[in-house]
C-alpha positions, 0 to 999 in steps of 0.5 A: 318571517311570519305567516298570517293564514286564513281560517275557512273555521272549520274544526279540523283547521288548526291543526294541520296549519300549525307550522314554524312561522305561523302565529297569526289567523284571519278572517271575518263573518260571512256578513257584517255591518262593515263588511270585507273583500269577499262576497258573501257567497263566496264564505263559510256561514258561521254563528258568532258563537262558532266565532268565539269558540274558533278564536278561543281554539286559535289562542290555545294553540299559540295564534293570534287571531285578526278579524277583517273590517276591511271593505271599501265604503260604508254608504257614508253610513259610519257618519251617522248615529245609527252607523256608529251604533252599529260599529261600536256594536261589532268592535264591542263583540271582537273585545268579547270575542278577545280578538288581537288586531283587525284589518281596515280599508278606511282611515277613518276606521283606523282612526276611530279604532286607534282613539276609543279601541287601543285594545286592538292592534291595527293592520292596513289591507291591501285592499287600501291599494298602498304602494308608494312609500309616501303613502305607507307613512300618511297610513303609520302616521295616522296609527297603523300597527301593519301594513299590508302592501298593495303586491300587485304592482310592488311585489316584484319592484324590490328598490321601492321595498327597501325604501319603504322598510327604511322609511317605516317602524311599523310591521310590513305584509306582502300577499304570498299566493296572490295571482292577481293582474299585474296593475290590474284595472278591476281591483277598485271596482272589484274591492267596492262591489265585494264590500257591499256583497257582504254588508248585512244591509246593503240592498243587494243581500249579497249578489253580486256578478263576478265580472271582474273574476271573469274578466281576469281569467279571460285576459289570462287565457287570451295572454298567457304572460298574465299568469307569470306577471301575476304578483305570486311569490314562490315559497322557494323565493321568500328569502328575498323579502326575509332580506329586506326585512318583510316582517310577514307573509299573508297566504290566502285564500278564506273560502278554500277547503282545509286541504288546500289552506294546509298544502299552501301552509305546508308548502311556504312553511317548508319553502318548497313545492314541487308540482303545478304552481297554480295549485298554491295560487288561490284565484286560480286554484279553483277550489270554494268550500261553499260549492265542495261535496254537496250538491244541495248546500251549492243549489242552497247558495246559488238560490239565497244570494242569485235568484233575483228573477226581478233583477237579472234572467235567472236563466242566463245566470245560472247558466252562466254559473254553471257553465264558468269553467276554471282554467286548467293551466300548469306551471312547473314550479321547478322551471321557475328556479331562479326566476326572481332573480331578474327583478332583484338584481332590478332589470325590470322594466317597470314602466311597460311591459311592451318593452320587456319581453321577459315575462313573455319568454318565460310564459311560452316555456312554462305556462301549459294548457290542454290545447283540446280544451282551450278554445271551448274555454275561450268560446264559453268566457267569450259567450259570458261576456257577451251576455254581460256587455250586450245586456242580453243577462238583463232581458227576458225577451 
């Protein structure tokens, strides 16, 4: 089993994340003409110089670097000519930069970089929502190298794996620390609005309100089975999909601290932890270099990308900003032993959950939250959303 794993670039990275299994680096600027899964706020800024030489360091050390292409929609921009100036611009720079592969959302890019750029190795992200296996060999047929299956409604459902490894001979990806909802409503929204939030020029610059975070972590805390039926794979279970041939486990998260990229590394790489699941779980762990250590670089962000003050009431906003609280919970990971063996021997009723209580049971034994805090949290999502649903974030009066 192999370990692709995020690069926040920082200089101390490489380093402590070179672990048996890890032969692979991912990431993307913080803006781009194409853009990614992630804000702009939300990542490191970075000169392309720092790129080249991070990418360089990654090679020395025995790495393959992938850099992200994989946002949802250009605008219908890559179909003019300024557009495909502008793409050929920035894959002419990641041959500069000797880049391996990228990651693409759009057949369209897949194509094009497969016909006039076969330097690169081509890999299909999550983002492309791929979970059947009919639609994972439309996307080999038109020339993917990988393929990075959509985990939140595959990751558990191991009859639907096998099938699609039997039908495919390129490489297949599952997301290890991913914590998203299970068949989650948000993903498309949240996939097109993080696309445009981090294109260099997109009217928005950059903001963007992180509505779909916030309605996620609502519906965990008003439904704990939210947290067990997320589609996180243990490191003590990655045996399962080493059996039916996953070539390669994707670890996240980008905008996370060097500390916790290395612990999750170290943690699938040994195929242990011992301690709070939540802690390797990347949306839930809460931990953003960009608001880590100093005071002034956090103000900094919140100013560039959030002061619209002719858009929204920069007032609720940052009010909104500050008061968004993380979600304190705790999953022994021990308790979860033997878990997954329910959904490999495939009694899992993948059609509703409401008539399939295990996750549920599993949620009242181990899913723990400090019961002095919790209806203050509930109180402040509740208070953000009304805000947002009301439009009262839109007003002044």
């Amino acid at each position: 089993m192999k370990f692709s794993v995020p690069t926040n670039w920082q200089d101390d990275l490489i380093p402590k994340i070179k672990k048996e299994g890890v032969d692979e680096l991912y990431g993307k600027l913080a803006s781009d003409f194409i853009g990614g899964g992630r804000p702009s706020f939300m990542l490191p800024h970075i000169s392309r110089k720092q790129v080249s030489i991070h990418i360089q360091k990654a090679h020395e050390n025995g790495l393959r670097f992938n850099y992200l292409l994989n946002a949802l929609c250009l605008d219908n921009r890559e179909f003019t000519i300024s557009g495909q100036r502008k793409i050929h611009k920035l894959l002419d720079w990641l041959l500069d930069c000797k880049v391996d592969s990228v990651t693409v959302s759009i057949p369209y890019l897949l194509q094009l970089i497969k016909k006039q750029y076969p330097q690169f190795k081509v890999c299909i992200s999550t983002m492309a929502e791929i979970d059947t296996a009919e639609r994972a060999k439309y996307w080999e047929d038109l020339g993917a190298d990988a393929i990075t299956l959509y985990s939140p409604t595959i990751s558990r459902n191991f009859q639907l794996l096998k099938e699609i490894k039997k039908n495919l001979k390129c490489r297949i990806q599952l997301i290890g620390n991913n914590g998203c909802l299970y068949n989650c409503p948000f993903s498309i929204y949240d996939y097109l609005i993080s696309s445009h939030a981090s294109q260099f020029w997109h009217e928005s610059k950059g903001f963007m309100i992180p509505y779909c975070i916030i309605s996620c972590r609502y519906l965990r805390l008003t439904d704990f089975i939210n947290f067990i039926r997320a589609d996180w794979i243990r490191p003590e279970d990655i045996h399962y999909y080493e059996d039916i041939g996953i070539d390669t486990i994707k670890l996240t998260e980008r905008s996370s601290s060097t500390g916790f990229i290395a612990k999750t590394v170290n943690a699938y790489s040994r195929r242990f932890y011992d301690g709070n699941l939540l802690d390797i779980v990347s949306p839930l762990s809460g931990e953003n270099i960009t608001q880590q250590g100093n005071t002034v670089v956090t103000l900094f962000y919140r100013l560039r990308y959030f002061f619209r003050p002719s858009s929204i009431n920069i007032f609720r906003l940052f009010r909104l900003l500050k008061t968004l609280p993380q979600i304190n919970a705790y999953i022994d990971n021990r308790m979860l032993d033997g878990f997954l063996e329910y959904f490999v021997k495939g009694n899992c009723n993948l059609n509703s959950c409401q008539d399939c209580d295990y996750c549920r049971e599993v949620a009242r034994k181990v899913v723990k939250i400090d019961s002095s805090r919790y209806s203050i949290i509930i109180k402040q999502y509740e208070r953000i959303l009304n805000d947002l649903l009301s439009g009262k974030i839109f007003k002044y009066i």
